[in-house]
N, C-alpha and C positions, 0 to 999 in steps of 0.2 A: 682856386682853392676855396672849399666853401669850412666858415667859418661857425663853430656851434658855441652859442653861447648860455651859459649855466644861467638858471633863472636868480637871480640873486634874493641872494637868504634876507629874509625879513626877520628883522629884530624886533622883539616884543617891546610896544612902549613901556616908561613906569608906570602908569598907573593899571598893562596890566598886571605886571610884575612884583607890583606892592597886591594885588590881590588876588591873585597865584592863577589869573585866567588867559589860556591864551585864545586869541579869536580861533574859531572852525571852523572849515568852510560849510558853507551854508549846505541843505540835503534839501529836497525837497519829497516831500511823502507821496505815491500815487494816490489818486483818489479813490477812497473804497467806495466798493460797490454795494448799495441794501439794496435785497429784492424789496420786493413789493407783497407785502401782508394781505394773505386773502380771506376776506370775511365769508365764512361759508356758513348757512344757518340746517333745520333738519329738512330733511326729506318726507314727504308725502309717508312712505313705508317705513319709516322710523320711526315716526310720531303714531302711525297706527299699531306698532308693536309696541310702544311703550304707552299705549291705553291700553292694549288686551293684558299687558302684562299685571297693570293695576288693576283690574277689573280681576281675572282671576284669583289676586292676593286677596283683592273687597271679599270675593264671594266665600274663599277657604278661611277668613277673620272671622264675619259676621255671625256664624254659629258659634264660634269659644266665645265673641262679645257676649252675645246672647243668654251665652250658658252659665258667664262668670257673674250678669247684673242680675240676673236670674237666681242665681244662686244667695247672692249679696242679701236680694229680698227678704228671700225665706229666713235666714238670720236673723235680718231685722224685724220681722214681723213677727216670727215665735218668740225671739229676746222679748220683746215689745211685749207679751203677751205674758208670758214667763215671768215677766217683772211685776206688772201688773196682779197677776193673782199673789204670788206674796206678799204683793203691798196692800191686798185686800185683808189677807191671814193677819198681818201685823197690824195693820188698823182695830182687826176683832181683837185683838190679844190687849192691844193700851185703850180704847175706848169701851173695854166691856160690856160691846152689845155683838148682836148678828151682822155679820156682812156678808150683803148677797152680791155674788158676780153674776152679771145678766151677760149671756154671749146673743147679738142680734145676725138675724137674717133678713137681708132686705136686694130687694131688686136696685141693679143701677140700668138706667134707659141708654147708657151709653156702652152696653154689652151685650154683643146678639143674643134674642133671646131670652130676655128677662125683658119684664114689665113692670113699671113704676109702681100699680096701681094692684099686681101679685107678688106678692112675697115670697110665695114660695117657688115663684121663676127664677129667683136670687139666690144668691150665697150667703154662707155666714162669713163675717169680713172685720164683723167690730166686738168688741164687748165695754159695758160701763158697770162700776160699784156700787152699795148702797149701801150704808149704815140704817138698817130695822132698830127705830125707837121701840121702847118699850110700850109706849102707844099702837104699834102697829105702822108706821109713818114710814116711808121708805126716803130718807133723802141722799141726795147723790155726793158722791165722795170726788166729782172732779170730771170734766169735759168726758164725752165718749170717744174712745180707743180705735181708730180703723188702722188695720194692715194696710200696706200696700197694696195697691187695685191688682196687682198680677196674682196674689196672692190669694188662696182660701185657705177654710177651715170644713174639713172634710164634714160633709153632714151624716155621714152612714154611718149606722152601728158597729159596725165592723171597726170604723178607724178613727171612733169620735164617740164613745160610749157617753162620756159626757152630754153631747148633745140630742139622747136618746129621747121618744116620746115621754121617756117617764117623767124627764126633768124639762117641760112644758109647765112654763110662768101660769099663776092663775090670778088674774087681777082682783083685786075687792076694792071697798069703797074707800079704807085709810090707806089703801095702797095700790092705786089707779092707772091705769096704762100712761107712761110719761110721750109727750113727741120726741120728735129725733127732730134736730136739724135735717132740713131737707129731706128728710122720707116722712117726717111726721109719725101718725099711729100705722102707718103702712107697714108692717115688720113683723115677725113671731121672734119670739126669746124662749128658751131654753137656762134654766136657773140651778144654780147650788147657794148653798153657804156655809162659811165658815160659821163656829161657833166661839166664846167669848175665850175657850181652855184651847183653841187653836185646828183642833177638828172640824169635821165638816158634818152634814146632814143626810151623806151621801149613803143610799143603802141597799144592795147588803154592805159592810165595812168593809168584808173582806172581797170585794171582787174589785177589777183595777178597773180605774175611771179617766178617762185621758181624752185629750186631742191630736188631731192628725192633721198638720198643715201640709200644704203643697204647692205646683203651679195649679194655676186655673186652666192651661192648657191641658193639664192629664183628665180633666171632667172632673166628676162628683160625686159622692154615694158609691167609693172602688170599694171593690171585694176585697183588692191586696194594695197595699202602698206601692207607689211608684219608686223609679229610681232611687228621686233626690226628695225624702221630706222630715218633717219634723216633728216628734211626738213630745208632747208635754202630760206628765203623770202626775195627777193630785192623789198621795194617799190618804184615803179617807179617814180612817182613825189617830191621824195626828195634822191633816192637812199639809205636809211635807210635799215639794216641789220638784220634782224633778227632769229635765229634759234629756233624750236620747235621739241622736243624728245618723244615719249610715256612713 
């Protein structure tokens, strides 16, 4: 006779009965398994498609770059200019004398095609003030004014009546050709003036006298304004200022 005997029941000791634990049997967890992380870097033909892809983005930027700093210029150099002759108006108007606005044309050597040593290879790029004593004395009202180097001021009659043969500076003896920084007397000016009631000397009165700024890319001496420029209107019979943009 085979004899089966019951595993005998284990009784929880007290202490673990005062803290309501009973032992369990032990489990033991399989070991999990981690792959193994594989560092993969790029490919030969990945890294050459994501230069052509930069390279295309560069090429389709660099003309709106171009066209937005471009543009920025033109602003800043008509502002620039714009301000400038009012401040000349208002000087005649509280100091009681003539103020002459001188606009210069000067060669830069570091633009194809212009020569230091001809002026008239250059642009017009600056303009400076002058309070006319009643002695005839031309003294200057403050450093000379240069645009931006991308920038001109068209010299043609067409787009710059202001800077017409007729308003060609004539030097005399109380009132002597000044140098320029770094161009010296190398330069032609082109002149108006305010008078002390706010008007100008500009004449006939009635025809309109103005400037035409631009890039220096579109050339010089245009028949028609380009796209993008900027005209500034001096009316003669009261010296009043005004600018117009497309």
């Amino acid at each position: 006779m085979t004899c089966c005997f019951a595993p005998a029941k284990v009784r929880p000791t007290f202490s673990q009965r005062a803290c309501g634990c009973l032992a369990l049997p032990h489990t033991v967890n399989p070991p999990l398994r981690v792959g193994k992380k594989e560092h993969r870097g790029f490919t030969l033909v990945e890294l050459l498609v994501v230069i052509a892809i930069i390279t295309i983005l560069g090429a389709l930027a660099i003309p709106s770059i171009n066209a937005v700093m471009g543009g920025a210029q033109l602003t800043s150099g008509s502002q620039m200019l714009s301000d400038q002759i009012s401040l000349a108006r208002q000087t005649a108007l509280s100091s009681n004398h003539d103020v002459e606005v001188r606009f210069y044309q000067f060669a830069d050597p570091n633009m194809p095609g212009e020569q230091a040593n001809s002026p008239s290879t250059g642009k017009y790029r600056a303009m400076q003030a002058f309070e006319m004593l009643d002695s005839g004395t031309a003294v200057q009202l403050g450093k000379i004014q240069r645009i931006p180097s991308s920038i001109i001021i068209d010299s043609g009659a067409q787009l710059s009546t202001l800077l017409s043969s007729s308003q060609q500076k004539t030097w005399t003896t109380s009132d002597p050709q000044v140098s320029l920084p770094v161009f010296g007397t190398s330069y032609n000016c082109r002149v108006f003036r305010f008078h002390p009631d706010g008007s100008t000397n500009l004449s006939p009165p009635t025809s309109q006298w103005f400037l035409t700024l631009h890039s220096i890319g579109k050339g010089d001496a245009l028949a028609q304004p380009p796209a993008n420029f900027f005209t500034i209107l001096v009316y003669a019979s009261n010296g009043h200022v005004q600018s117009f943009r497309p």
